[in-house]
N, CA, C and O atoms as a Tripos MOL2 file, in Angstrom:
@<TRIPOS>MOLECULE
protein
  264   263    66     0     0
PROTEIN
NO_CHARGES

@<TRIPOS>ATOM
      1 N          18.1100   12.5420    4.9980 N.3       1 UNK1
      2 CA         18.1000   13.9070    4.5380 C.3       1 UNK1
      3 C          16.7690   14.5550    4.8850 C.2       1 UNK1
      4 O          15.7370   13.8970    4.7570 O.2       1 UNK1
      5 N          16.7320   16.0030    5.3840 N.am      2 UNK2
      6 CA         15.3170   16.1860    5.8860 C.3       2 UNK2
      7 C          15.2610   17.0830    4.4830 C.2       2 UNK2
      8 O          14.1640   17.2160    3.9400 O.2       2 UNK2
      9 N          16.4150   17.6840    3.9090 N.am      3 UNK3
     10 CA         15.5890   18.8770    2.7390 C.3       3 UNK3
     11 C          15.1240   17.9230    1.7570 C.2       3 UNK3
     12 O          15.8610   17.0130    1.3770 O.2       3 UNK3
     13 N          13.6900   18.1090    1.2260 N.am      4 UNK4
     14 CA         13.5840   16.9790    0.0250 C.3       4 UNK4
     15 C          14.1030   17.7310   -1.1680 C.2       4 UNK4
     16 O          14.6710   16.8710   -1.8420 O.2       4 UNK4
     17 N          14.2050   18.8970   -1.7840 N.am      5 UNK5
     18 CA         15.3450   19.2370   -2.6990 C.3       5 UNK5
     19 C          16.4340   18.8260   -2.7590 C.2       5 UNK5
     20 O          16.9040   18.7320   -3.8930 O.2       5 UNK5
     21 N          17.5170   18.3030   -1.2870 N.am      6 UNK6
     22 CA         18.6350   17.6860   -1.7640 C.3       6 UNK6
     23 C          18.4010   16.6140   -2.2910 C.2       6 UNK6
     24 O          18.9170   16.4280   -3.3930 O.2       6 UNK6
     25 N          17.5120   15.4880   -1.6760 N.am      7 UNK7
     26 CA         17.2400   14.5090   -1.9820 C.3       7 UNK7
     27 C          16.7580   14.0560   -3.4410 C.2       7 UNK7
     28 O          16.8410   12.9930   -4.0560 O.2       7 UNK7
     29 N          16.2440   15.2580   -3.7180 N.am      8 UNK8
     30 CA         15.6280   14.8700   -5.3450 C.3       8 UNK8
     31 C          16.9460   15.3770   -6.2050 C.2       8 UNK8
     32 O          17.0780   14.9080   -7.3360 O.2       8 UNK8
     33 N          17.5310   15.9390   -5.9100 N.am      9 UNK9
     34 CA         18.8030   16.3300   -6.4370 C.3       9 UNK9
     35 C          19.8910   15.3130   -6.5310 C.2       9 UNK9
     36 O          20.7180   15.2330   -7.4390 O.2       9 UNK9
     37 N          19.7810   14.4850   -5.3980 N.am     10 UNK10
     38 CA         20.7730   13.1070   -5.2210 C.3      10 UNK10
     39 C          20.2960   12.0420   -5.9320 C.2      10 UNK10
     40 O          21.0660   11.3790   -6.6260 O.2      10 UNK10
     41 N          18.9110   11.7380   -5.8390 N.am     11 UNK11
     42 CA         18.3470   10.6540   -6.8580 C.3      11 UNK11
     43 C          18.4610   11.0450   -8.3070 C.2      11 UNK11
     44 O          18.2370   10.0920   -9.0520 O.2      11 UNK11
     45 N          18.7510   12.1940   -8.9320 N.am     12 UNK12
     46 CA         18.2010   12.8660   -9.9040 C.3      12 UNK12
     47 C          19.8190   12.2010  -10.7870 C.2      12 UNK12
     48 O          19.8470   11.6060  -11.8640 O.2      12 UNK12
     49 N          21.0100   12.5580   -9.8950 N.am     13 UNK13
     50 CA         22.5860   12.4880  -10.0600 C.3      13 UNK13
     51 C          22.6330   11.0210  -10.0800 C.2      13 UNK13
     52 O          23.5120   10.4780  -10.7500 O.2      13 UNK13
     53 N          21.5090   10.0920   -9.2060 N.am     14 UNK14
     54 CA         21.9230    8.7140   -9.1710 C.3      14 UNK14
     55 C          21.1230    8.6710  -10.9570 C.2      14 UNK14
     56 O          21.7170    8.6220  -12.0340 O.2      14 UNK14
     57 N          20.3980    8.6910  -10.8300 N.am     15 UNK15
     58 CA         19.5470    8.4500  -12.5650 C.3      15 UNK15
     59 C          20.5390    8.7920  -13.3850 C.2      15 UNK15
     60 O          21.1830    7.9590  -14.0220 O.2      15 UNK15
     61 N          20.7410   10.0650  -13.4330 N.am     16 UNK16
     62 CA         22.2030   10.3190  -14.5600 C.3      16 UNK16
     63 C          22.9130    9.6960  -14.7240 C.2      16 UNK16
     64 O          23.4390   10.0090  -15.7920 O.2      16 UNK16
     65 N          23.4460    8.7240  -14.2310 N.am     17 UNK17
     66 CA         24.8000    7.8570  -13.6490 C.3      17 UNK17
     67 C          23.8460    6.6430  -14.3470 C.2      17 UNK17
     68 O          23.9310    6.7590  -15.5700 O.2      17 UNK17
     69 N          23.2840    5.9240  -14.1020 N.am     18 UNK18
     70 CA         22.6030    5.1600  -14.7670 C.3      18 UNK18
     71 C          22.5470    4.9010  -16.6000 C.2      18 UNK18
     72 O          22.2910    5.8420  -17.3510 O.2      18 UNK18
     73 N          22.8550    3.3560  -17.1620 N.am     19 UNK19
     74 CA         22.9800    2.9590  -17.9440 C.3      19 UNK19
     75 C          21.6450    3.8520  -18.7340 C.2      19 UNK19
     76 O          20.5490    4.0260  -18.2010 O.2      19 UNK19
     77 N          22.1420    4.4920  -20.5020 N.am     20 UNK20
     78 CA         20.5510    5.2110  -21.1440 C.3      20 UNK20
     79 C          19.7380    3.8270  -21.0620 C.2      20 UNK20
     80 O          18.6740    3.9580  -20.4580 O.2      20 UNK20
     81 N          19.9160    2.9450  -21.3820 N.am     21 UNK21
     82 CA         18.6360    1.7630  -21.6960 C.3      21 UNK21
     83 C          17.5680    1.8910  -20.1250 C.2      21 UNK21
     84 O          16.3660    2.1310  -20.0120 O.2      21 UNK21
     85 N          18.5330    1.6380  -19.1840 N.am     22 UNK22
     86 CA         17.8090    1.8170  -18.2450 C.3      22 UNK22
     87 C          16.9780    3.1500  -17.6140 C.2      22 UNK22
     88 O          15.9810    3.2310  -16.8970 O.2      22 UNK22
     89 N          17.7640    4.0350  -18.1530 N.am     23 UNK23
     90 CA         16.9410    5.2990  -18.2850 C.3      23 UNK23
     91 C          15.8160    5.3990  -18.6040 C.2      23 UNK23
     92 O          14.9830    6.0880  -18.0160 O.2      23 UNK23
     93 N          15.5550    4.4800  -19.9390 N.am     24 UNK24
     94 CA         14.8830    4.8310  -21.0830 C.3      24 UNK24
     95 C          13.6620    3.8580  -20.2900 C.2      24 UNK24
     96 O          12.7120    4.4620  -19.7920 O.2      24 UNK24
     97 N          13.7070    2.6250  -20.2080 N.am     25 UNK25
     98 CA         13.4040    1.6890  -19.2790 C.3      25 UNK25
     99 C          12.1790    2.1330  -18.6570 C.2      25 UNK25
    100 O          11.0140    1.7460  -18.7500 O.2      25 UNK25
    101 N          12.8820    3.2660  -17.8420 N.am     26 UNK26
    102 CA         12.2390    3.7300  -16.1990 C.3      26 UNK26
    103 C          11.6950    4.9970  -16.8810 C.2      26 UNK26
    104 O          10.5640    5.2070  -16.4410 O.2      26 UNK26
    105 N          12.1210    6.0760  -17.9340 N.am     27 UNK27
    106 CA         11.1560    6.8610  -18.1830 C.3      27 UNK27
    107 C           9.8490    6.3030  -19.0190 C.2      27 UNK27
    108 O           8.8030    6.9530  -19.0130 O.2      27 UNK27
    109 N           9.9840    4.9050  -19.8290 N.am     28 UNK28
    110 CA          8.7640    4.9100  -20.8120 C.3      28 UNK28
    111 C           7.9980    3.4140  -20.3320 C.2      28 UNK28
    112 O           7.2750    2.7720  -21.0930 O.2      28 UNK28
    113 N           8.3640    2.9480  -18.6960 N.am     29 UNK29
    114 CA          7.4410    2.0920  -18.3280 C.3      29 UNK29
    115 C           6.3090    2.0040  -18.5010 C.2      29 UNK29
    116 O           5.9110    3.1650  -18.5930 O.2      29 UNK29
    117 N           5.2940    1.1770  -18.6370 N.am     30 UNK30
    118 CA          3.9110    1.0530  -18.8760 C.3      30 UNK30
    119 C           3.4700    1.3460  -17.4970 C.2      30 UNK30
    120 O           2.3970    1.9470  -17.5280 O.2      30 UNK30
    121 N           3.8770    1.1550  -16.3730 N.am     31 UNK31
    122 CA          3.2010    1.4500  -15.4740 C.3      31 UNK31
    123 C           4.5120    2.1410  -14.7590 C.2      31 UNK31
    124 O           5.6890    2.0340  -15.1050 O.2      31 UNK31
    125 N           3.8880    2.9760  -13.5190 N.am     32 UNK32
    126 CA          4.9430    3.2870  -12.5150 C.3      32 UNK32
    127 C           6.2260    2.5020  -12.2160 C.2      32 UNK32
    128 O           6.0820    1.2950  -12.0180 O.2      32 UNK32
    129 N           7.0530    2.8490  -12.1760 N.am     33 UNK33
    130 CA          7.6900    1.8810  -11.2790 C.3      33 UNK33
    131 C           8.4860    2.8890   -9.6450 C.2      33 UNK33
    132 O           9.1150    3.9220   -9.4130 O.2      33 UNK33
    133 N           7.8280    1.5730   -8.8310 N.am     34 UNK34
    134 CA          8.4300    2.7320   -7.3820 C.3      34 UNK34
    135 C          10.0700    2.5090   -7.6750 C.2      34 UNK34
    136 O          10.6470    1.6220   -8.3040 O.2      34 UNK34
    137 N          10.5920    3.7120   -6.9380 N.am     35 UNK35
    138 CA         11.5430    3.5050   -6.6860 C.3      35 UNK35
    139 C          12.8930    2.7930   -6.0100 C.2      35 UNK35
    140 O          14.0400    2.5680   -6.3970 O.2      35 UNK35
    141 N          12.0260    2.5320   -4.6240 N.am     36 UNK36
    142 CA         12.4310    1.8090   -3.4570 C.3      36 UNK36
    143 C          12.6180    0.3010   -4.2820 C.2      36 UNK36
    144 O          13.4780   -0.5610   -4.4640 O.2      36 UNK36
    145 N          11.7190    0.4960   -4.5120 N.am     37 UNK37
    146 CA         11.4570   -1.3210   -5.4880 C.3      37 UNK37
    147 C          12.8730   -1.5770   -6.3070 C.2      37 UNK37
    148 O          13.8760   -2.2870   -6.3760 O.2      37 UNK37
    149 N          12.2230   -0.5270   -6.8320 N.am     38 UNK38
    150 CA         13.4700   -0.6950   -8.1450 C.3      38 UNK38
    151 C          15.1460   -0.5860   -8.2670 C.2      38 UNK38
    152 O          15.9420   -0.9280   -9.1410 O.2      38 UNK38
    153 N          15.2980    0.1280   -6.8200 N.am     39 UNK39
    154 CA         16.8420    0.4830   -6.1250 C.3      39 UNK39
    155 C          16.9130   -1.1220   -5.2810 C.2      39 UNK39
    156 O          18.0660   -1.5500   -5.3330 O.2      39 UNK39
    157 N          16.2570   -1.7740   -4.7700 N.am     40 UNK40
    158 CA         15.7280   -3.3570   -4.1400 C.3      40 UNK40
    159 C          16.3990   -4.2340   -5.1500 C.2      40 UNK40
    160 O          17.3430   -4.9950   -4.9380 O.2      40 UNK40
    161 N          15.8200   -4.0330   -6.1960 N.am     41 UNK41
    162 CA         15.9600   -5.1490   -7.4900 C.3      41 UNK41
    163 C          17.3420   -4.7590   -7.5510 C.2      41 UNK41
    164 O          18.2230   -5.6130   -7.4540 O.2      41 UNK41
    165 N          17.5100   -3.9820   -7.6490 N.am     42 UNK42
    166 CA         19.2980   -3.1040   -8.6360 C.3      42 UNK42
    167 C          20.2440   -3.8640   -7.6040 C.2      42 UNK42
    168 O          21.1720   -4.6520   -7.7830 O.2      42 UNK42
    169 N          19.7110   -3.3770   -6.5580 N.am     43 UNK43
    170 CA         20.4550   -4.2100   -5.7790 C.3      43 UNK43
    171 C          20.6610   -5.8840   -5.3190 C.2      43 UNK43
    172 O          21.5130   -6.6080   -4.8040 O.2      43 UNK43
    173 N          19.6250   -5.9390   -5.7340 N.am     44 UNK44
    174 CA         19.8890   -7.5640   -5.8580 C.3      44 UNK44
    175 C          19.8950   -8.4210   -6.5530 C.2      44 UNK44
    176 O          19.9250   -9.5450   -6.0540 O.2      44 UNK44
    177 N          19.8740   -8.2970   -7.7800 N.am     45 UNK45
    178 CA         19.9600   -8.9580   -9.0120 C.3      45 UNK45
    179 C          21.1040   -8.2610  -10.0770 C.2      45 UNK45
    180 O          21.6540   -8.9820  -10.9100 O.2      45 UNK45
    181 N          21.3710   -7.0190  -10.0000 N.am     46 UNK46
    182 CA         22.3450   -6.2200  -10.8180 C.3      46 UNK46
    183 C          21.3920   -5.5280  -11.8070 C.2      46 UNK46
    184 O          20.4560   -5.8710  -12.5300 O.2      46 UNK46
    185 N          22.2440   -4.0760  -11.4270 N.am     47 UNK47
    186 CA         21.3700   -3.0750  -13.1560 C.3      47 UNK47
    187 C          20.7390   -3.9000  -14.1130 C.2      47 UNK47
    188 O          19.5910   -4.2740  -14.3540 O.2      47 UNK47
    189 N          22.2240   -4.1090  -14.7240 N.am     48 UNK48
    190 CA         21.9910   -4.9680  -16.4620 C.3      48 UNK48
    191 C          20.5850   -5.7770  -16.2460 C.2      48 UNK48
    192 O          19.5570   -5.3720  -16.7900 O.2      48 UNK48
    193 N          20.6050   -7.3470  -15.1340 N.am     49 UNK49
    194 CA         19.5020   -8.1100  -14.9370 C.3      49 UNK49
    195 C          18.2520   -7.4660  -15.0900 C.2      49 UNK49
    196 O          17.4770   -7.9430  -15.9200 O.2      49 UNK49
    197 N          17.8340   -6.2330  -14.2870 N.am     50 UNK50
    198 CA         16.7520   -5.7050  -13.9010 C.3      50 UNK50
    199 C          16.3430   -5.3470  -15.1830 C.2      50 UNK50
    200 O          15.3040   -5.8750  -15.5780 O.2      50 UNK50
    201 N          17.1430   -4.2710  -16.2110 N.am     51 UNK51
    202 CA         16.9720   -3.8700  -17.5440 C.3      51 UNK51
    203 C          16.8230   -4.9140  -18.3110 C.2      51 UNK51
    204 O          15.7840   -4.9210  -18.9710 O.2      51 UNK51
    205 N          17.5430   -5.8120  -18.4380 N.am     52 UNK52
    206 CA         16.8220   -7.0190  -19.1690 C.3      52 UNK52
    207 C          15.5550   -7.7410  -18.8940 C.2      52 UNK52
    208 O          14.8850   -8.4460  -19.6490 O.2      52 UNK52
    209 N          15.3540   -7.3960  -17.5660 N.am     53 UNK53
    210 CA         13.9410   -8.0990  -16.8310 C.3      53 UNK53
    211 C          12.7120   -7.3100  -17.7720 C.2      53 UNK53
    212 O          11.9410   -7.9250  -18.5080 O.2      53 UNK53
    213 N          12.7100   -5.5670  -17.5470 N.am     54 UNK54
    214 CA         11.8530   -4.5720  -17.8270 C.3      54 UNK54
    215 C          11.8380   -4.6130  -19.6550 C.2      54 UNK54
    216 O          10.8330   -4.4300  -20.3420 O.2      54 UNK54
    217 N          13.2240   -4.9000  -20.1700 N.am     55 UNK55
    218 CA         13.0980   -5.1000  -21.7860 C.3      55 UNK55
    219 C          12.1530   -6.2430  -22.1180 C.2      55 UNK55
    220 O          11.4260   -6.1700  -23.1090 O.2      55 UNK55
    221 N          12.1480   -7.5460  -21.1190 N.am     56 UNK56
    222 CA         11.7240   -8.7460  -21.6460 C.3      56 UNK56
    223 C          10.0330   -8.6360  -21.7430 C.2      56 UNK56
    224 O           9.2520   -9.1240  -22.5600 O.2      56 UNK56
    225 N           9.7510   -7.5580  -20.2430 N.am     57 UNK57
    226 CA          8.1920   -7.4300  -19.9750 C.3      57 UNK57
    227 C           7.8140   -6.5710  -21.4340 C.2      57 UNK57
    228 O           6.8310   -7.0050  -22.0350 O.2      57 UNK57
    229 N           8.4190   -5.5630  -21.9510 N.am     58 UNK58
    230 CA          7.8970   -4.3680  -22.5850 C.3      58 UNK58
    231 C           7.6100   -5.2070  -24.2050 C.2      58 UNK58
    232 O           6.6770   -5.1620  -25.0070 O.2      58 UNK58
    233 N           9.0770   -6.0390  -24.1690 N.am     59 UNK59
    234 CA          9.0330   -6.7250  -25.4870 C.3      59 UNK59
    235 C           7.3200   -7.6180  -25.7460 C.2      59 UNK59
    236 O           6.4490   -7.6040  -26.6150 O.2      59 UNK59
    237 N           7.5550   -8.3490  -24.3650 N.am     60 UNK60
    238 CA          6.3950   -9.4140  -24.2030 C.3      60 UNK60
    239 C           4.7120   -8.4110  -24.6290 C.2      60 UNK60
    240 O           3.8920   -8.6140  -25.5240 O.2      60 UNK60
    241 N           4.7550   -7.3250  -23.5120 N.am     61 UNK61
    242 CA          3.2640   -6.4910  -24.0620 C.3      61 UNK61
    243 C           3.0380   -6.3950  -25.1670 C.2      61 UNK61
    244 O           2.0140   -6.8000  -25.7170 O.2      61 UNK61
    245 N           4.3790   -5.5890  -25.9190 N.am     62 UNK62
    246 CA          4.2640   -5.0410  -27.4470 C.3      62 UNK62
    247 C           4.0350   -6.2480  -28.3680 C.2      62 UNK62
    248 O           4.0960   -6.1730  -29.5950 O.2      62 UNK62
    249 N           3.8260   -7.1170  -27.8320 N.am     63 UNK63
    250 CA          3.8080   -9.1260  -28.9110 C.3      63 UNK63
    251 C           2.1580   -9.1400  -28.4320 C.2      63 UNK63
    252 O           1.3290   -9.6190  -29.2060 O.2      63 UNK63
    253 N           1.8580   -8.7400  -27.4820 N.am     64 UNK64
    254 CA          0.1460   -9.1590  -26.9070 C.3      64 UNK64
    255 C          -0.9380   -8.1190  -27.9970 C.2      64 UNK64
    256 O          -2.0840   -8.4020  -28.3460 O.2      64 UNK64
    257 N          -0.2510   -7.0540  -28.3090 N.am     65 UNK65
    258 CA         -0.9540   -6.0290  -28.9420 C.3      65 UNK65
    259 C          -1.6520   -6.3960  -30.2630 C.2      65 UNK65
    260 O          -1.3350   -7.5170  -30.6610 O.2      65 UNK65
    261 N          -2.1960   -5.9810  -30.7490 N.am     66 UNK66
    262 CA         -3.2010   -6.9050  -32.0870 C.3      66 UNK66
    263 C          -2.3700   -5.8060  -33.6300 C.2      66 UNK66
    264 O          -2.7050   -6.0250  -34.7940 O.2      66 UNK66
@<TRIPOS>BOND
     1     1     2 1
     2     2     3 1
     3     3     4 2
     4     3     5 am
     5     5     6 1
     6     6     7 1
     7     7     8 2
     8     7     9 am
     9     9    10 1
    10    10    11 1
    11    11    12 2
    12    11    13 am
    13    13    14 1
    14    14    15 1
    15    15    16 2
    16    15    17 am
    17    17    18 1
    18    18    19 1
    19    19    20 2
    20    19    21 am
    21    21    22 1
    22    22    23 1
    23    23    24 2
    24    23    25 am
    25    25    26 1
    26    26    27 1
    27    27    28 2
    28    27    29 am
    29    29    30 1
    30    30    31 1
    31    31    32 2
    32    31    33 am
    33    33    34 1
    34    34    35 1
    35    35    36 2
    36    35    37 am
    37    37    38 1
    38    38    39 1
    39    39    40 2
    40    39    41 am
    41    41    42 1
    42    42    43 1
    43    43    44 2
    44    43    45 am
    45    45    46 1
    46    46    47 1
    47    47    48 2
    48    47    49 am
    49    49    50 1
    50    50    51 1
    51    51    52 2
    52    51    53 am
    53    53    54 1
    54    54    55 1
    55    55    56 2
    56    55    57 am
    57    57    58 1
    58    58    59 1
    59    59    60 2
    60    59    61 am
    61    61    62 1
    62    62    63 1
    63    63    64 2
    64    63    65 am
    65    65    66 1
    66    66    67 1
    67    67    68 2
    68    67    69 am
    69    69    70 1
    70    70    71 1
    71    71    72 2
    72    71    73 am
    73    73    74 1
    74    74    75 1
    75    75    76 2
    76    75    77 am
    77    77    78 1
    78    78    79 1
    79    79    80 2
    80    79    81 am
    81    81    82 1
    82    82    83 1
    83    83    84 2
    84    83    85 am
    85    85    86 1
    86    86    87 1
    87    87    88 2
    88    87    89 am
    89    89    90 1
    90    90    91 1
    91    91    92 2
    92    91    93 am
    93    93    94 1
    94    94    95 1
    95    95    96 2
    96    95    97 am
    97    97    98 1
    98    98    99 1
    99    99   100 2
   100    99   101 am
   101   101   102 1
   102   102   103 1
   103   103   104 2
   104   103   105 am
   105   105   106 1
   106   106   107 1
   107   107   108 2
   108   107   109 am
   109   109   110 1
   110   110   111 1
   111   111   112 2
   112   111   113 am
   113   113   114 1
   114   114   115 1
   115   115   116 2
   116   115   117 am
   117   117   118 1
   118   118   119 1
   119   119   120 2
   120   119   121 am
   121   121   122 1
   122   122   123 1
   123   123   124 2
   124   123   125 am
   125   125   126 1
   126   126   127 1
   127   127   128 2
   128   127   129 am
   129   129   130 1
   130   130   131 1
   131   131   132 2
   132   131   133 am
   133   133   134 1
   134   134   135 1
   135   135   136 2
   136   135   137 am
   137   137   138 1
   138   138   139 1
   139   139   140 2
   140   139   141 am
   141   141   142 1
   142   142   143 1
   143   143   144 2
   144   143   145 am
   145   145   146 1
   146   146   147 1
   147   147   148 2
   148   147   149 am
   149   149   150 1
   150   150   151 1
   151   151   152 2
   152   151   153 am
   153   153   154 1
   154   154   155 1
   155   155   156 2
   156   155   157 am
   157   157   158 1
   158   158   159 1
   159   159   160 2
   160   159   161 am
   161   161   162 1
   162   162   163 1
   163   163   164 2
   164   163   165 am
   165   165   166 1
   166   166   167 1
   167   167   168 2
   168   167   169 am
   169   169   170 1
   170   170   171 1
   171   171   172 2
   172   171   173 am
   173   173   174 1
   174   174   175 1
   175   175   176 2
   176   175   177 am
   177   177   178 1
   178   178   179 1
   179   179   180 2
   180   179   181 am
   181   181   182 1
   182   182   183 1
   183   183   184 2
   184   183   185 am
   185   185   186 1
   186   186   187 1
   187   187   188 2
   188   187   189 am
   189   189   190 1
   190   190   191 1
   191   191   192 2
   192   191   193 am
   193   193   194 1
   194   194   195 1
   195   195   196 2
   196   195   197 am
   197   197   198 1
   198   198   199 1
   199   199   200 2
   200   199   201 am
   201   201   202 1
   202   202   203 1
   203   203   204 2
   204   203   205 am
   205   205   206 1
   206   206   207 1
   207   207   208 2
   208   207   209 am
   209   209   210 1
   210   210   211 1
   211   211   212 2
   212   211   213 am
   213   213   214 1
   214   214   215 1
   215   215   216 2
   216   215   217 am
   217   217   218 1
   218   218   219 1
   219   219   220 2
   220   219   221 am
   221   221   222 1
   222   222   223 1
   223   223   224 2
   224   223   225 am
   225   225   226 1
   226   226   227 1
   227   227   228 2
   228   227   229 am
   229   229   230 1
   230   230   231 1
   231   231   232 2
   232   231   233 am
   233   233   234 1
   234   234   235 1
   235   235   236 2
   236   235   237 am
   237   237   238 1
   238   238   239 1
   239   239   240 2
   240   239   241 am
   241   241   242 1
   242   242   243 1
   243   243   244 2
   244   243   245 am
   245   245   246 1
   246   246   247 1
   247   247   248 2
   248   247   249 am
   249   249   250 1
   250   250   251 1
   251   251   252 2
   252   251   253 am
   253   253   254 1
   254   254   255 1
   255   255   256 2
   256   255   257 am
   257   257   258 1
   258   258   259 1
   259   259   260 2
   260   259   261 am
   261   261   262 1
   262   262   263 1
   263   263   264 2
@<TRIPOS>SUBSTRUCTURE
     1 UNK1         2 RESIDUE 1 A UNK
     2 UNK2         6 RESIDUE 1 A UNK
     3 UNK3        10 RESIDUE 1 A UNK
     4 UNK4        14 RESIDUE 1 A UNK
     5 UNK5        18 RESIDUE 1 A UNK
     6 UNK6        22 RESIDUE 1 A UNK
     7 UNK7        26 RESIDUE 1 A UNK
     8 UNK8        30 RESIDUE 1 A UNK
     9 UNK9        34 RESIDUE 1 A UNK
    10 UNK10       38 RESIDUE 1 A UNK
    11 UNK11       42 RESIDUE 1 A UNK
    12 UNK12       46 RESIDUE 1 A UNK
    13 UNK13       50 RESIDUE 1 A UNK
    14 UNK14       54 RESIDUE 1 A UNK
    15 UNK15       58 RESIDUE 1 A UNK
    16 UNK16       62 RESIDUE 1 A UNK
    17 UNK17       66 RESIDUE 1 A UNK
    18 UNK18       70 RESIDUE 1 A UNK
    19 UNK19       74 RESIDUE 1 A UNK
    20 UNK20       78 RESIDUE 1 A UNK
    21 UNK21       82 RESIDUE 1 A UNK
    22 UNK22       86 RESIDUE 1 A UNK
    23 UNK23       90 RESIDUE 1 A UNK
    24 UNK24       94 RESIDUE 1 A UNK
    25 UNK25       98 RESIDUE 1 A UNK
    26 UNK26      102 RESIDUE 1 A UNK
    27 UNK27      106 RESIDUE 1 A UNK
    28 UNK28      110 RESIDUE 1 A UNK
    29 UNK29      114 RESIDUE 1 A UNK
    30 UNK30      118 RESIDUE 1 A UNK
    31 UNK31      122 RESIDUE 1 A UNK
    32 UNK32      126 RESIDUE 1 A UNK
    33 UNK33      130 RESIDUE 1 A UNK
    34 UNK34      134 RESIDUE 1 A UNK
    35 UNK35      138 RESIDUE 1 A UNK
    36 UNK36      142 RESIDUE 1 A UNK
    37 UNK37      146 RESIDUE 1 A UNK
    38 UNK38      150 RESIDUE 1 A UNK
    39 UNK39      154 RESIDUE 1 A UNK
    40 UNK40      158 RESIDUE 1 A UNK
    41 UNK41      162 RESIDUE 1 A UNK
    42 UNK42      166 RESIDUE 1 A UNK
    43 UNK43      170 RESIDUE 1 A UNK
    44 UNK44      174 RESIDUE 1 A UNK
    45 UNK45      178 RESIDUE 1 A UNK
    46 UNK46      182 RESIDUE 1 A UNK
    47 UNK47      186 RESIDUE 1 A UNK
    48 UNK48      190 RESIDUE 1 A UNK
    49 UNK49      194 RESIDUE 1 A UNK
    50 UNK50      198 RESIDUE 1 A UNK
    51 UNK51      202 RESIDUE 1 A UNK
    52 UNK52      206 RESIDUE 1 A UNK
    53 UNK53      210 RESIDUE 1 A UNK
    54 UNK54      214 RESIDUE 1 A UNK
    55 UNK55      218 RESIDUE 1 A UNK
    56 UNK56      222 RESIDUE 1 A UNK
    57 UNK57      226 RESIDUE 1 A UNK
    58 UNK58      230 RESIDUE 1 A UNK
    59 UNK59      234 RESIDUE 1 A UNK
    60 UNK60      238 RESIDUE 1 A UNK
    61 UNK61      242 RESIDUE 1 A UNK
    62 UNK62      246 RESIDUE 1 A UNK
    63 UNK63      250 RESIDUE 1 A UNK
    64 UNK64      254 RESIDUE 1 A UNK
    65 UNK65      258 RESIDUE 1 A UNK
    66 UNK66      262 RESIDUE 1 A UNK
């Protein structure tokens, strides 16, 4: 796609479509997460996996905290 408005418009429709946990996931990460990466993982391990991956990290930080 050369317009980047469609494009952010198409990723925007893929996010919508997306499980809320994983939504929630990818809006309140501790750090960035790229995208490319993260469409990589989805794809190769499955949604659910990946969201359980990002729940297990967030759970794990929030246990390190004092």
């Amino acid at each position: 796609m050369d317009d980047q408005g469609a494009l952010l418009r198409e990723l925007m429709a893929v996010f919508d479509q997306l499980p809320a946990g994983l939504r929630e996931a990818i809006n309140y990460a501790p750090e960035p997460l790229d995208p490319k990466a993260l469409a990589a993982l989805c794809r190769k391990h499955g949604a659910a996996n990946v969201l359980a991956m990002i729940e297990l990290k967030l759970k794990r930080k929030a246990a390190r905290r004092p």
